[in-house]
C-alpha positions in Angstrom: 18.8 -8.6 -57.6 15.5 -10.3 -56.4 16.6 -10.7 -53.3 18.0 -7.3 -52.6 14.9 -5.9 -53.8 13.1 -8.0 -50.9 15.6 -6.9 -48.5 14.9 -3.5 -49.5 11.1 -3.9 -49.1 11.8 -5.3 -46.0 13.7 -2.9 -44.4 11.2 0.1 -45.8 8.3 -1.8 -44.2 10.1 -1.8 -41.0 11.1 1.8 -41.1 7.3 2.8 -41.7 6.2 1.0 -38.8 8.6 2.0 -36.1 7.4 5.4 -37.8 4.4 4.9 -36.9 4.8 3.6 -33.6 6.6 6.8 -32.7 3.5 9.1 -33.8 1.2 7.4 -32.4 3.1 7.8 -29.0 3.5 11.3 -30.1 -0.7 11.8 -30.6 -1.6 10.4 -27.2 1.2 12.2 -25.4 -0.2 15.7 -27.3 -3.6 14.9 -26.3 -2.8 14.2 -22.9 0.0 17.0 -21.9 -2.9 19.9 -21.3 -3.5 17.3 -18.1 -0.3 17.0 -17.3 -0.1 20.3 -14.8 -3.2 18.1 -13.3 -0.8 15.3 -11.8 0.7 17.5 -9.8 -2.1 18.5 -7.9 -2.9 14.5 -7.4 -0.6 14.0 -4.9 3.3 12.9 -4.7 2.4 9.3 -5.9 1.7 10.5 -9.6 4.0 13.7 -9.8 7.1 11.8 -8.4 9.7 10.6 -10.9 7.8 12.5 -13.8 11.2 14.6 -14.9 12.4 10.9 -14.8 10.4 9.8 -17.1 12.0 11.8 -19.5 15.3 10.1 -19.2 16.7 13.1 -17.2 18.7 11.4 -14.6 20.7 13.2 -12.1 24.6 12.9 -11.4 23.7 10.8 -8.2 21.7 8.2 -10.1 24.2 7.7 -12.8 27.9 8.5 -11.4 29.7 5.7 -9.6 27.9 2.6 -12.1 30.4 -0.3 -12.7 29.4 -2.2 -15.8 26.0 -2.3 -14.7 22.8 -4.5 -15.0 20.1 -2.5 -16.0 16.7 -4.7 -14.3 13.2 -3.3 -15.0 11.0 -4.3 -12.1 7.6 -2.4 -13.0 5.4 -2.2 -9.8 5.6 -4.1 -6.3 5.7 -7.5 -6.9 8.8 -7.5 -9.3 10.1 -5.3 -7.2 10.4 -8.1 -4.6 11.3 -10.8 -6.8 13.8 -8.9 -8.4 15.4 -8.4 -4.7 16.3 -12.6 -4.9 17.4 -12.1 -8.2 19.7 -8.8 -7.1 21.4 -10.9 -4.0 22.2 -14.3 -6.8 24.0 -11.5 -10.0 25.7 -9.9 -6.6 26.9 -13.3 -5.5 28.0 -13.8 -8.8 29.5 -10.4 -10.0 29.8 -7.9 -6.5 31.6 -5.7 -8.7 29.3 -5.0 -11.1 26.3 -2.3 -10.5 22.7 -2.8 -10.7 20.2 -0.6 -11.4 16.5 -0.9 -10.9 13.5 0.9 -13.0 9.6 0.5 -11.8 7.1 2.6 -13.3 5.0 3.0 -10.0 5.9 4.9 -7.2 5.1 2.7 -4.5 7.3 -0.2 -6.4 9.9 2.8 -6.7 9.9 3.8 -3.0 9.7 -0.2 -2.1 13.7 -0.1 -4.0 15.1 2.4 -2.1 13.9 1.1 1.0 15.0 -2.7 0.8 18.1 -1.4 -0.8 17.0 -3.5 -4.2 19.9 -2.8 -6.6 22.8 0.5 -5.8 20.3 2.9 -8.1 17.1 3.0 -8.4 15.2 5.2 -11.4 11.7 5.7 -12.9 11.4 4.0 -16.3 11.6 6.4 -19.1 9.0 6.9 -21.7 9.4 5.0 -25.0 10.1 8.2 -27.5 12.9 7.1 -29.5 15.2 10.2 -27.9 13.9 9.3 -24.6 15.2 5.6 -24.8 18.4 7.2 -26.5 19.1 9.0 -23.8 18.6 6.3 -20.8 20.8 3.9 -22.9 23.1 6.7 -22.7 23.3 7.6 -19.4 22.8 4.4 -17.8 25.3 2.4 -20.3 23.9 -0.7 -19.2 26.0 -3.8 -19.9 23.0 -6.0 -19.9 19.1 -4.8 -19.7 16.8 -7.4 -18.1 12.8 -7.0 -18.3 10.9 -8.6 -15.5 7.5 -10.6 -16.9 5.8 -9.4 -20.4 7.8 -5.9 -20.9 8.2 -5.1 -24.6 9.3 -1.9 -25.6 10.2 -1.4 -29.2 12.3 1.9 -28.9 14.4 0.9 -25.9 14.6 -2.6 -27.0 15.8 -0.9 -30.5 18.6 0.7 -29.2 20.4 -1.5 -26.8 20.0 -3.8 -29.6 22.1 -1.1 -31.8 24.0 -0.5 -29.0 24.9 -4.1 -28.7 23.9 -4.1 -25.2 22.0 -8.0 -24.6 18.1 -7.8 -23.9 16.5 -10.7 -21.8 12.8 -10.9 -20.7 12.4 -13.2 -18.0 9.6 -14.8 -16.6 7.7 -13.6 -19.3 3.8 -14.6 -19.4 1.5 -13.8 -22.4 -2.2 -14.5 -22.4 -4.7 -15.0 -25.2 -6.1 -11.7 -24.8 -2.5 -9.9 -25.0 -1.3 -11.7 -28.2 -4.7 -10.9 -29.7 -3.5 -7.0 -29.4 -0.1 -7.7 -30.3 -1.2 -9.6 -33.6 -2.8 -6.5 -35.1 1.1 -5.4 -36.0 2.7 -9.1 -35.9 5.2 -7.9 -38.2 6.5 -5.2 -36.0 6.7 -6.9 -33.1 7.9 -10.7 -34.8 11.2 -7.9 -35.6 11.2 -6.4 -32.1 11.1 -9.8 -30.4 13.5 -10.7 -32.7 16.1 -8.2 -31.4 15.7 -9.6 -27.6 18.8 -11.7 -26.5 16.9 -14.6 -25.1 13.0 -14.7 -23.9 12.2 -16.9 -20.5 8.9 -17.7 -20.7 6.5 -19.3 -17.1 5.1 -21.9 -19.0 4.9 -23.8 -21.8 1.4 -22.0 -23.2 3.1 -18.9 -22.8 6.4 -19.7 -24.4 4.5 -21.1 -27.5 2.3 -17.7 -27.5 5.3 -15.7 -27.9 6.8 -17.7 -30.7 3.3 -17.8 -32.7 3.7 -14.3 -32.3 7.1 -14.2 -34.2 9.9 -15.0 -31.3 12.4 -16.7 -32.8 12.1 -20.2 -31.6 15.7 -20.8 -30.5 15.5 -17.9 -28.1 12.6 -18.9 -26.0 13.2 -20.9 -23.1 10.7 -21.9 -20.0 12.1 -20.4 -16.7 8.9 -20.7 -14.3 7.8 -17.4 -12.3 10.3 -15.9 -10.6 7.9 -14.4 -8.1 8.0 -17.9 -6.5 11.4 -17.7 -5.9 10.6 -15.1 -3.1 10.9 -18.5 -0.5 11.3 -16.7 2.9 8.2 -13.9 2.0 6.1 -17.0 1.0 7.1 -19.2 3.8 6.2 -16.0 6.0 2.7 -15.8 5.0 1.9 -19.8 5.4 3.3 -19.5 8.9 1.3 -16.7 9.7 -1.9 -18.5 8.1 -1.0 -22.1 10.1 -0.4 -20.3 13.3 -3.9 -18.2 13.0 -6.3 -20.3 11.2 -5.3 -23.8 10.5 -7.6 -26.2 8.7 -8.7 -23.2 6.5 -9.4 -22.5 2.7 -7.5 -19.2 2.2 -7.9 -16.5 -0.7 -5.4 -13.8 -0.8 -5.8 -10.2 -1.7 -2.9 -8.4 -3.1 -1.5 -5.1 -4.7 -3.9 -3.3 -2.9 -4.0 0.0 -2.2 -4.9 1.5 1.5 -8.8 0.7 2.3 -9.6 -1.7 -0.4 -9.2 -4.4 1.8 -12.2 -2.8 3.6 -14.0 -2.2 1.0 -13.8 -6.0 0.0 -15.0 -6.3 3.5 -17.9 -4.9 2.9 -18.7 -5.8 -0.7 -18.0 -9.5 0.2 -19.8 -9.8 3.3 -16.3 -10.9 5.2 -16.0 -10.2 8.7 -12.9 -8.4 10.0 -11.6 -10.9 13.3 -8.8 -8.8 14.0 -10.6 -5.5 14.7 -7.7 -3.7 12.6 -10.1 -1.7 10.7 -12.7 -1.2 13.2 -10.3 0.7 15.0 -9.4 2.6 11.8 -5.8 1.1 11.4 -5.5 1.3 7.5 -1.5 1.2 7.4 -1.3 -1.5 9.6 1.7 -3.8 8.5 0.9 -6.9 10.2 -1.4 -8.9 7.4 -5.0 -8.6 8.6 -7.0 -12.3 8.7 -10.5 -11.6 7.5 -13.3 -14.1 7.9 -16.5 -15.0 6.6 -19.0 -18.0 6.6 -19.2 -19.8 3.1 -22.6 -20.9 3.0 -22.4 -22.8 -0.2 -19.4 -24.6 0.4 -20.4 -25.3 4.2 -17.4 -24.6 5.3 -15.2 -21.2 6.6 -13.1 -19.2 4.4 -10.4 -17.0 5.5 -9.0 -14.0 3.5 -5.5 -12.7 4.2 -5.1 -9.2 2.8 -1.8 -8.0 2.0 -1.4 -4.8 0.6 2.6 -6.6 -0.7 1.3 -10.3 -1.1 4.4 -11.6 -3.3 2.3 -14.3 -5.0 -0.2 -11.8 -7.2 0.3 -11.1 -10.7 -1.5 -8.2 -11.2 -0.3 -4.8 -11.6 -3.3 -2.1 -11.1 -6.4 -2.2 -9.1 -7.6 -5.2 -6.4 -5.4 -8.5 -7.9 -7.8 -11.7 -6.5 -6.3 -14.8 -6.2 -8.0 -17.8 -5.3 -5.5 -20.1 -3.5 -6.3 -23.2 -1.8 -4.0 -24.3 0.6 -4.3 -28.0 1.6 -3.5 -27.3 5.5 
């Protein structure tokens, strides 16, 4: 009796808080949908895929799947790493479909120009209809999550669905499991309801069970991004051909001109004259240089508007990387 009661209790709880959840997604999208008309007067990168986002998927991005492999790649740089990953489940299982979600537009367009996966969609917004209705229309025979993507209400109902969840290369930082422990409980169940969790590194696979992973579920699979071998070896070629015996810092998920503008801010020089002549869509990766006083010796900068090796997803991602040339 005691223990039915508990399972009772338990199962209320968890109905109040995916409750919850749900309005609170409903308050911010009623506070901001009088700006919505505004996006479309923002240009085509924030108005595209915006009927998407409501699950409504046309007959060309849903007929013709075969048992497929639903991959969410959210901007650029899973984009590209989900390509190697694409090519190895093709090799694997060419009869099988693949499908690819990003929630930018540039990571969207980057799909459907390299050909990543046979459809490529706009990830839907996680109302509990909305998630219903991509399940649906997709029928994904496995849903895969690219680095730290958790969405309770998707996640809910492939997990109803029977339909196996993986995160992989998952990362989780101090500052994110501080958010995520002001509703442990919920999310200790949501995590729960994932297939298997592949975690970079040990820190971040032992963040994910303190958060409530179950233990047996989390593995450590390293960062796919650095499985992107023949973009990486690319870049050091290009940086060993142009400036050898350099330190090098790489600027990546940039948008157009903010390479420039760390130009300016950080007192590099431009050596290549690409700017100076005003060519801000140049695709050939611009060498910037300047003079490091302090450490007495030159610094190059190699700004790549796609650099594979970032990990950020909005604004000016600095790495500092140190190659021993």
């Amino acid at each position: 009796m005691a223990r039915n009661t508990a399972c009772c209790s338990r199962d209320c709880h968890l109905w109040v808080s995916y409750v919850l959840y749900n309005f609170l997604l409903i308050v911010v999208f009623t506070l901001a949908a009088p700006f919505v008309p505004l996006v479309w007067f923002l240009g085509p990168r924030y108005r595209e895929g915006l009927v998407q986002r409501f699950a409504c998927y046309g007959k060309s991005l849903t007929s013709g799947l075969r048992d497929p492999i639903w991959i969410h790649a959210a901007s650029v740089g899973e984009v590209r790493a989900a390509a190697e990953l694409v090519r190895a489940l093709k090799a694997e299982a060419p009869e099988r479909s693949v499908v690819i979600s990003t929630f930018t537009a540039t990571g969207n367009r980057v799909a459907r120009q390299a050909g990543v996966g046979d459809k490529v969609i706009f990830f839907p917004l996680d109302f509990s209809w909305v998630a219903r209705r991509a399940v649906k229309r997709i029928g994904p025979s496995l849903l895969l999550f690219l680095e730290t993507e958790i969405w309770p209400n998707l996640v809910r109902e492939a997990y109803r669905r029977g339909i196996p969840t993986i995160m992989l290369s998952g990362r989780l930082s101090d500052k994110a499991i501080s958010r995520y422990e002001v509703a442990r409980p919920f999310f200790r169940h949501v995590l729960a309801q994932y297939t298997a969790l592949g975690m970079q590194s040990g820190e971040d696979a032992a963040r994910v069970i303190r958060l409530g992973a179950p233990e047996k579920k989390v593995s450590v699979v390293g960062n796919l991004k650095f499985a992107v071998d023949g973009i990486v070896s690319g870049r050091e070629n290009v940086v060993r051909s142009t400036v050898p015996d350099r330190q090098v810092l790489i600027a990546g998920s940039t948008h157009r001109g903010e390479e420039f503008t760390l130009c300016l801010t950080g007192g590099y020089t431009d050596i290549t004259g690409n700017y100076a002549r005003g060519d801000w869509q140049s695709t050939t990766p611009d060498i910037l240089h300047r003079p490091l006083a302090d450490a007495g010796e030159d610094c190059i900068v190699l700004a790549v508007s796609d650099a594979p090796l970032l990990f950020r997803n909005w604004g000016i991602a600095l790495i500092a990387k140190w190659f021993g040339f």
